[in-house]
C-alpha positions in Angstrom: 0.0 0.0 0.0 1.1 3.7 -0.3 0.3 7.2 -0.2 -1.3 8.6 3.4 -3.6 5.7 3.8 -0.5 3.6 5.1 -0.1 5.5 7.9 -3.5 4.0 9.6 -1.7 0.6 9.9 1.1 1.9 11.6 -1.5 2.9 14.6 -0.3 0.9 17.4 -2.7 1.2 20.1 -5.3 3.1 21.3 -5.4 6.6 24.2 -6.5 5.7 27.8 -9.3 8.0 28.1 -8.0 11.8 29.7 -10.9 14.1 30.5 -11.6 16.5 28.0 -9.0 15.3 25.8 -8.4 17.5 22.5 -7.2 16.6 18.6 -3.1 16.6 18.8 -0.5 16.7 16.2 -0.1 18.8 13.2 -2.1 15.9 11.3 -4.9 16.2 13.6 -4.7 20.1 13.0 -4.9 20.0 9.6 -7.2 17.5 8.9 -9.9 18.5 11.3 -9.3 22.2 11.0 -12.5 23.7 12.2 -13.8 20.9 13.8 -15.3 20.5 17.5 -15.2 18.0 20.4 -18.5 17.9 22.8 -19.9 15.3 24.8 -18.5 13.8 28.2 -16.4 10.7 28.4 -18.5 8.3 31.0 -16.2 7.0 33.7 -15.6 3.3 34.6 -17.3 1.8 37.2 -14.1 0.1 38.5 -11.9 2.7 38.5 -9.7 1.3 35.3 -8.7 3.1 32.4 -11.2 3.4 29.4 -10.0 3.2 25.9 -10.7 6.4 24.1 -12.3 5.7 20.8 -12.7 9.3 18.5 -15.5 9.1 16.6 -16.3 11.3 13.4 -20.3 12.8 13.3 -21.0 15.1 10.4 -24.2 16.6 11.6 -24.8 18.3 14.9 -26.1 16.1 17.7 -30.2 16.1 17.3 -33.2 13.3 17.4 -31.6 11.5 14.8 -28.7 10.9 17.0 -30.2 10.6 20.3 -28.7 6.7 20.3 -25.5 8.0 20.8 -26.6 10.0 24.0 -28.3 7.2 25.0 -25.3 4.7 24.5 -23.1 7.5 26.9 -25.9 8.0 29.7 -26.5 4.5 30.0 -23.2 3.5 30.4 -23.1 1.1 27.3 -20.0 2.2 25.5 -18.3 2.6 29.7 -19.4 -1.5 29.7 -17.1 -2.1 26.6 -14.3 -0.7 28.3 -14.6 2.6 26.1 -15.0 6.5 26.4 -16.3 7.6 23.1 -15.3 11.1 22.1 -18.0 12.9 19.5 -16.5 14.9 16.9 -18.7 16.9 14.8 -17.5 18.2 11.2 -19.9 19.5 8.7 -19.3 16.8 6.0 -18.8 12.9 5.9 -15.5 14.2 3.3 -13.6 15.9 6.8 -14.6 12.5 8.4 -12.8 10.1 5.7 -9.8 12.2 6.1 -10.0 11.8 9.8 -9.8 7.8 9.5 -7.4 8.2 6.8 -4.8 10.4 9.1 -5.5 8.2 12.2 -7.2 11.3 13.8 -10.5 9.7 14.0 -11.3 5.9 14.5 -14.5 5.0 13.8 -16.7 7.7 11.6 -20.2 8.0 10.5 -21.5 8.6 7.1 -23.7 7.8 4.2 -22.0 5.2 1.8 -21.1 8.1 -0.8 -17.8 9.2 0.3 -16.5 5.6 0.6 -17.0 5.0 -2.4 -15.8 7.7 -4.0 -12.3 7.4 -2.3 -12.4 3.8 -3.8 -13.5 4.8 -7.5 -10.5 7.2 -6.8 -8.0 4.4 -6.1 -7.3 6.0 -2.8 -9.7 4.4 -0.1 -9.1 0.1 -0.6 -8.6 0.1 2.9 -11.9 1.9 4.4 -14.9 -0.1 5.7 -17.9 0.0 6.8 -18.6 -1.9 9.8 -21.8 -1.4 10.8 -25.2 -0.5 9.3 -26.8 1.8 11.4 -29.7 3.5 9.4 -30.6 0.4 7.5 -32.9 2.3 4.7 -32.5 5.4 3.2 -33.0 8.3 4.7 -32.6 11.0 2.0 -34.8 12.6 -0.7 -35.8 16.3 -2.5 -38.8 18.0 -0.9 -40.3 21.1 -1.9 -44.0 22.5 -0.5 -46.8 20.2 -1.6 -48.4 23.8 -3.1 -45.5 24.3 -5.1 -44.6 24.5 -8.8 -42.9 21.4 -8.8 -44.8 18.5 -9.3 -42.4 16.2 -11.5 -38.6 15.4 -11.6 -38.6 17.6 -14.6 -39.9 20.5 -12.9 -36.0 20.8 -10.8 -34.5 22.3 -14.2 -33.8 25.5 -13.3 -34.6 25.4 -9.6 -31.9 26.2 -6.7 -32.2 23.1 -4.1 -30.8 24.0 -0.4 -28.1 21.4 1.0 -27.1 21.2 4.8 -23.9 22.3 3.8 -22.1 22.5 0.1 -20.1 18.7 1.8 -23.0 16.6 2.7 -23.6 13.5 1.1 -27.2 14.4 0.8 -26.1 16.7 -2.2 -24.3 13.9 -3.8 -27.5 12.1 -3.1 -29.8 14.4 -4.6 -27.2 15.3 -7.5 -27.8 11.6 -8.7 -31.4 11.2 -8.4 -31.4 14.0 -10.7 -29.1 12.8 -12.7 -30.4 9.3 -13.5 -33.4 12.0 -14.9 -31.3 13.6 -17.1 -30.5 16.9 -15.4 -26.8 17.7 -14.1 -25.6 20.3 -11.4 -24.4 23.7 -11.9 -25.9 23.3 -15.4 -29.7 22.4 -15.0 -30.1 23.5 -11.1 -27.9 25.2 -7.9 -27.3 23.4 -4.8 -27.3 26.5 -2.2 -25.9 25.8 1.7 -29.3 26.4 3.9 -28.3 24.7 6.8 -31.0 22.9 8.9 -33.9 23.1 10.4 -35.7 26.6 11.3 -32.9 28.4 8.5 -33.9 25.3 6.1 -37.6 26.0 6.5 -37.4 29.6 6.1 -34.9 29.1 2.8 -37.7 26.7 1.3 -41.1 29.1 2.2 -39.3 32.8 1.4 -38.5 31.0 -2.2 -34.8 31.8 -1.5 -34.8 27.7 -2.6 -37.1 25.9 -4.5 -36.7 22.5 -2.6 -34.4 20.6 0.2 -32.3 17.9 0.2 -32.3 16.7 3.4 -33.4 13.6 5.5 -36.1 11.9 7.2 -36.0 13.3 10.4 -35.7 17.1 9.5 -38.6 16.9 7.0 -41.0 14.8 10.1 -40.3 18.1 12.1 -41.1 20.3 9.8 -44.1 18.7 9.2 -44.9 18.4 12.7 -45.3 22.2 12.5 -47.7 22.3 10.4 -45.6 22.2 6.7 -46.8 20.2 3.9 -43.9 18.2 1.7 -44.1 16.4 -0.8 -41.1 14.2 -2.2 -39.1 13.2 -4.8 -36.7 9.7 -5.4 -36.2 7.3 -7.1 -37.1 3.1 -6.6 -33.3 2.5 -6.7 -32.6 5.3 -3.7 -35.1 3.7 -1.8 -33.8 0.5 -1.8 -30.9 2.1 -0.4 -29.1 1.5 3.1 -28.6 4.6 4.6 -26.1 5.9 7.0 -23.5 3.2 8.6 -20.2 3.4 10.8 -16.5 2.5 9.3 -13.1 2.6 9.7 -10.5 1.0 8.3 -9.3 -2.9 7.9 -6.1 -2.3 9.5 -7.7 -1.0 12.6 -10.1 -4.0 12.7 -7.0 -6.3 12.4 -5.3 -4.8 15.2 -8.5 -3.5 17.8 -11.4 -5.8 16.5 -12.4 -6.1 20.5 -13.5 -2.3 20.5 -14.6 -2.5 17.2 -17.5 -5.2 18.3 -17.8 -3.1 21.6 -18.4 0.1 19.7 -21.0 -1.9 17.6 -22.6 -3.6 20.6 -23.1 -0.3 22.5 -24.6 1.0 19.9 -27.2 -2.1 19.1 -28.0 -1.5 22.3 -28.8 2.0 22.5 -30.9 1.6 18.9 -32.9 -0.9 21.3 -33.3 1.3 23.9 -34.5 4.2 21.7 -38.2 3.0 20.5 -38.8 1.1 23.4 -38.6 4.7 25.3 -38.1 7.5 22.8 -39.0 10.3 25.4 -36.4 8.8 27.3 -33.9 9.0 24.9 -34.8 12.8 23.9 -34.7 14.0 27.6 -30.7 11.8 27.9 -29.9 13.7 24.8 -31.0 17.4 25.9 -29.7 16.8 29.6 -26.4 15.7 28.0 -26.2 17.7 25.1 -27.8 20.7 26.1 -27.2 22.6 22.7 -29.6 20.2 21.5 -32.3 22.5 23.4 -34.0 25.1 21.3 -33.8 28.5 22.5 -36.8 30.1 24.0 -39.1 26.8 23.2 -40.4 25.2 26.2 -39.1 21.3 26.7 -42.3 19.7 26.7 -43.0 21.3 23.2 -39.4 20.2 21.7 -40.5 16.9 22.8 -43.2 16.4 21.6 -42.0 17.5 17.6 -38.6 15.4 18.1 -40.5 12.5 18.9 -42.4 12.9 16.1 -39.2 13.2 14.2 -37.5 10.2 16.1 -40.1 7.9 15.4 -39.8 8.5 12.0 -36.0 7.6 12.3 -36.8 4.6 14.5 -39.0 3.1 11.6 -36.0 2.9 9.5 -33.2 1.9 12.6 -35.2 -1.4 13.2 -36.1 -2.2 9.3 -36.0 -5.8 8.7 -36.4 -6.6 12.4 -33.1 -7.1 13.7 -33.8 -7.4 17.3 -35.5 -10.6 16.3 -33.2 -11.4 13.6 -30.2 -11.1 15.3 -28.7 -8.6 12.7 -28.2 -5.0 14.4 -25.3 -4.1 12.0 -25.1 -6.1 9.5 -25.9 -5.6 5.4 -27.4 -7.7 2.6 -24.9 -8.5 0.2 -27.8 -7.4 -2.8 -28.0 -3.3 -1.1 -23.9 -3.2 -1.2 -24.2 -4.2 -5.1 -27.4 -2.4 -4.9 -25.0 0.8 -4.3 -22.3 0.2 -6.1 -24.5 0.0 -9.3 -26.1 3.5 -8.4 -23.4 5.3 -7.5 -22.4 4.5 -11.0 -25.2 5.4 -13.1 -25.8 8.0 -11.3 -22.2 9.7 -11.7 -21.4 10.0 -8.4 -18.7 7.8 -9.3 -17.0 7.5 -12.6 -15.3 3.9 -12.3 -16.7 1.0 -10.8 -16.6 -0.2 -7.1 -16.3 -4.0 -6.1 -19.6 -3.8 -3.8 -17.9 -6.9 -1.7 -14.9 -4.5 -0.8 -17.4 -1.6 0.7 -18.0 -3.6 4.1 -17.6 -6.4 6.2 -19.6 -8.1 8.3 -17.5 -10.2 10.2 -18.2 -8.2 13.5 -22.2 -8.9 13.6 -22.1 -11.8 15.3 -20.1 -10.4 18.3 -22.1 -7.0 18.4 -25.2 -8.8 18.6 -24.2 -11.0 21.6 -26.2 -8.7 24.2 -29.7 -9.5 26.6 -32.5 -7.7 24.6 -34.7 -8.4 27.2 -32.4 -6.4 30.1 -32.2 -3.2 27.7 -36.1 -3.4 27.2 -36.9 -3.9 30.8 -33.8 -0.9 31.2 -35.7 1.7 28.9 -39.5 0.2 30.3 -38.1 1.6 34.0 -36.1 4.6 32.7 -36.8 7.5 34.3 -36.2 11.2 34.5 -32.7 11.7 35.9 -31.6 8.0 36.6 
């Protein structure tokens, strides 16, 4: 192997867990320019030294994420012998360079970016590890009164993104595509941001639809906004957001691998068994998640409505009874790789057998469903 990628085998092991503890090295500096670390590392129980696993999120913490909060409060990732550092970037591209400079080991994102890097010859030895949102999340929305009524209807239009880096661009750059129309040539992609900037971009006409996902189009709906939607068959097919990381560091630190992936099967259990649970961990732990001036009991109940809409897709194909939190269907990886193809957002083919593994299923699925049901059934306020 060459080029930077190498130097994510030479990783030897992983941090003890430090309070607090911040990106070093001029890597690190580069790399994540920009970015920022929140969240607390849980202590262990037994006084030992957790293992300090830095983990890439490119979207601010919100409903979506509230698993993760969970997993922390709960002490799931403190039973795997880790402390789990968030760091937030504003696209799944920072995130891939993270992994790939060993400033990040385990990163979240939609399967775009990986396979990009591997079209590009310059990602053989990413991963992903674990399916976390295990159907799509993403599509084009635009007000259900609106001019647009067809996939022809986008030529000309301006479509807000997140941000300029999200995968939900590439995403809505090849459902449009596969219709005929091209970016920068038959429509704009304009950065909105999110929620209450995103809604406000979409019913001024400053854009003439969103690409977003599920759970920021169930709030917007839960005030009182009226969507209507635009994909393709193929896209919904589509797996949606999973973890990864790199084969070397699965060779070398497959035990926090599984734990990582275990943690979170639990807290995805957790979540619709007691979703106001999981909201009220999240805003208690993560109080930027709070809105400003909007009473708690109101936030609730529009990120429930949001979550639940999240949860639907989390527990597709029943893994709780399947056994399968984590793992993918060999069909939705070729699935991908064909559609990434056709629809440009690569220009060379993938090997769809190369863009995960799920050799660590087994062991993140070896966990008591029954004791984190009875766990979320007792939950409450402040425990």
């Amino acid at each position: 192997m060459n080029g930077p990628l190498h130097r994510t085998h030479q990783r030897s092991t992983l941090q003890p867990a430090t309070p607090a503890r911040r990106l070093g090295g001029s890597v690190a500096a580069v790399v994540l320019a920009g970015l920022v670390l929140t969240g607390c590392a849980p202590a262990a129980g037994d006084g030992e030294a957790l293992t300090t696993i830095r983990f890439g999120l490119p979207t601010q913490m919100g409903a979506n994420n509230s698993p993760m909060a969970v997993a922390q409060r709960l002490g799931y990732f403190a039973d795997e012998g880790l402390s789990v550092e968030i760091v937030h970037t504003k696209d799944a591209t920072s995130i891939v360079q993270g992994i790939d400079s060993g400033s990040l080991e385990i990163g979240s994102t939609p399967p775009e970016p990986i396979l990009q890097a591997k079209s590009q010859g310059n990602g053989d030895d990413l991963v992903l590890m674990y399916n976390y949102i295990r159907q799509q999340t993403g599509s084009i929305a635009v007000l259900a009164d609106g001019p647009i009524k067809t996939i022809g209807d986008f030529e000309g239009a301006v479509i807000g993104q997140a941000s300029l880096g999200t995968s939900n661009m590439l995403l809505s750059n090849g459902i449009l595509h596969t219709e005929g129309l091209e970016a920068d040539t038959d429509f704009q992609n304009l950065a909105v941001g999110t929620g209450a900037a995103a809604r406000q971009a979409l019913e001024t006409g400053q854009v003439d639809a969103l690409s977003l996902w599920d759970t920021e189009y169930a709030a917007m709906e839960a005030t009182g906004v009226e969507l209507r939607y635009f994909t393709t068959p193929e896209v919904e097919s589509l797996f949606s957001t999973s973890y990864f990381t790199t084969t070397g560091f699965l060779e070398e630190h497959a035990d926090e691998a599984a734990g990582f992936g275990r943690a979170m099967a639990k807290a995805t259990l957790f979540t619709p068994e007691n979703p106001e649970a999981a909201l009220t961990i999240m805003y208690e732990d993560f109080p930027e998640t709070r809105i400003a001036g909007t009473d708690q009991a109101d936030q609730l109940a529009t990120d429930v409505i949001a979550l639940e809409r999240r949860i639907e897709l989390l527990l597709a194909g029943d893994p709780v009874e399947t056994r399968s939190f984590g793992a993918y269907a060999p069909e939705a990886a070729v699935a991908w790789a064909d559609f990434a193809l056709e629809a440009g957002i690569i220009d060379s083919p993938v090997d769809p057998e190369t863009l995960y593994t799920d050799e660590l299923v087994e062991r993140i699925n070896d966990f008591d469903t029954a004791d984190v049901i009875d766990a979320a059934t007792a939950w409450k306020d402040g425990e």
